[in-house]
C-alpha positions, 0 to 999 in steps of 0.5 A, spaced: 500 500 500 501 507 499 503 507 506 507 501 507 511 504 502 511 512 505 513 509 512 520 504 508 521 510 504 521 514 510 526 508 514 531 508 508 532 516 509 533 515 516 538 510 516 541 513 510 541 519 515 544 515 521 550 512 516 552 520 513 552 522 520 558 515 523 562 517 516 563 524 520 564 522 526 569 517 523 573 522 520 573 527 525 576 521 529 581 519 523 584 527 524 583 527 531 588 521 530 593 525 526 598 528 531 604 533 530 610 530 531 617 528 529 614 524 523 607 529 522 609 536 520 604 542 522 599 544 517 595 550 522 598 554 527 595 550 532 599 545 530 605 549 529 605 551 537 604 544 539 611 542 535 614 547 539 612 547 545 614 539 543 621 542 542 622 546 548 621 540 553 626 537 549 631 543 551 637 540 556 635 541 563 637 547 566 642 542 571 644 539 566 647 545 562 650 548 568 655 541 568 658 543 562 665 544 564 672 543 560 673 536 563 668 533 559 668 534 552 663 529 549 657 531 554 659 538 551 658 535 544 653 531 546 648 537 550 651 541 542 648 535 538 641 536 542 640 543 542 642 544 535 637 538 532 632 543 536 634 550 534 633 546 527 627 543 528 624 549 530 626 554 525 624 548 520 617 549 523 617 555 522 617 555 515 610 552 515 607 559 518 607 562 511 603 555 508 598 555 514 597 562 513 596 563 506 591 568 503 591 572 497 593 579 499 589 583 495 583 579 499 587 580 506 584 586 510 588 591 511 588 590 519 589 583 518 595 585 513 598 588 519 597 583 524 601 578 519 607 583 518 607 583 525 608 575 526 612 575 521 617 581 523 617 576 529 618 569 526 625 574 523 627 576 530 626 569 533 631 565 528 635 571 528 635 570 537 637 562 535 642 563 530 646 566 535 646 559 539 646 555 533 652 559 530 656 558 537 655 550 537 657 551 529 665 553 532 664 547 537 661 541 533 665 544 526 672 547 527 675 549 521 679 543 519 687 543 515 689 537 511 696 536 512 701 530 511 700 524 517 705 519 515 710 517 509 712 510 508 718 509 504 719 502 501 725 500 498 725 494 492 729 489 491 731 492 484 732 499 487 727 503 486 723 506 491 715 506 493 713 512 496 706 512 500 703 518 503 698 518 509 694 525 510 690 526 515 684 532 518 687 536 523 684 542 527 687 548 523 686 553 530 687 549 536 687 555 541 680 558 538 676 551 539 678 551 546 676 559 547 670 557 544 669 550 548 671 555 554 666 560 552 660 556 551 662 553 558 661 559 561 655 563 557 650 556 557 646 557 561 644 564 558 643 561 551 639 555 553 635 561 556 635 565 550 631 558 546 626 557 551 625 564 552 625 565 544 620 560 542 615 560 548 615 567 545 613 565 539 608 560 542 605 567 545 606 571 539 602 566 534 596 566 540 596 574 539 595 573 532 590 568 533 587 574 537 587 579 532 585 575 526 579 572 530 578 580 533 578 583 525 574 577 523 569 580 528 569 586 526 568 585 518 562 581 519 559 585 524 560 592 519 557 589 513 551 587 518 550 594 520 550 596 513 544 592 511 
């Protein structure tokens, strides 16, 4: 009858419904599975001040890099090796702000364009605030290196010719400038680990302003076309 067919039309749009609404959800479940880490790069600002705040927590402790001393080089080479793979890390991720914040410029307000000059002004101040740790660990991990003449081997044949062999090896170029730089290190560590936690815990703060003040003007455009109509 009509109506028998009326009511199993109306239960195949109700399942039908039902399914829609458990693909959703399942794709809201499969991104809530997607987490920024070493092997999930950022894709949104979100994302990219949860990498750094990943980054800062990777950061030697404070005791740790108040035991840096000259007798023991390789826990020096080894705090150097860890805070440079963060610095390169962090400026890494840096690079994703311009992609997660792309939008045309001439369809960008002009407030917001200033929001955006601001952060990036930052982003340049803040690599600008690393590089000067990455570069002293530079002068430690990578000293300029001479190739000189090791050893020189001689034999002598029983026909009377001679066979020359010659073995050259990497040598340190300025001994004494390597030391500086490790003693200099020593004594500066504790300020330079706190210039990379406090230049990225910066920049966390500085990309929430932005947030802020994107979602502030955003406000405020849809309120003005609101009043206008």
């Amino acid at each position: 009858t009509f109506w028998s067919l009326f009511n199993c039309e109306i239960a195949t749009m109700t399942k039908g419904g039902t399914t829609s609404n458990g693909n959703k959800r399942a794709r809201e479940e499969d991104n809530a599975e997607v987490v920024v880490g070493d092997d999930n790069p950022p894709s949104t600002l979100p994302e990219i001040q949860e990498r750094i705040k990943q980054l800062i927590a990777r950061i030697p402790s404070k005791e740790e890099t108040a035991r840096l001393s000259l007798d023991d080089i390789p826990a020096m080479e080894r705090w150097c090796k860890t805070v440079r793979k963060i610095t390169r890390d962090y400026n890494l991720s840096l690079n994703f702000v311009a992609i997660a914040n792309y939008q045309w410029e001439p369809d960008r307000p002009g407030h917001t364009g200033q929001s955006l000059g601001a952060l990036r002004n930052q982003i340049q101040l803040s690599t600008a605030q690393t590089n000067i740790v990455s570069n002293h660990i530079a002068r430690v991990l990578t000293p300029s290196l001479d190739t000189r003449l090791h050893k020189k081997t001689v034999i002598e044949k029983p026909n009377g010719e001679r066979e020359e062999t010659y073995e050259y090896a990497a040598v340190i170029n300025d001994p004494e400038m390597l030391q500086l730089n490790r003693e200099q290190l020593c004594e500066e560590a504790i300020y330079k680990r706190q210039l990379v936690v406090s230049t990225m815990n910066q920049m966390v703060l500085c990309m929430d302003d932005y947030q802020k003040a994107e979602a502030g003007a955003a406000g405020a455009e849809t309120s003005r076309f609101s009043m206008a109509y």
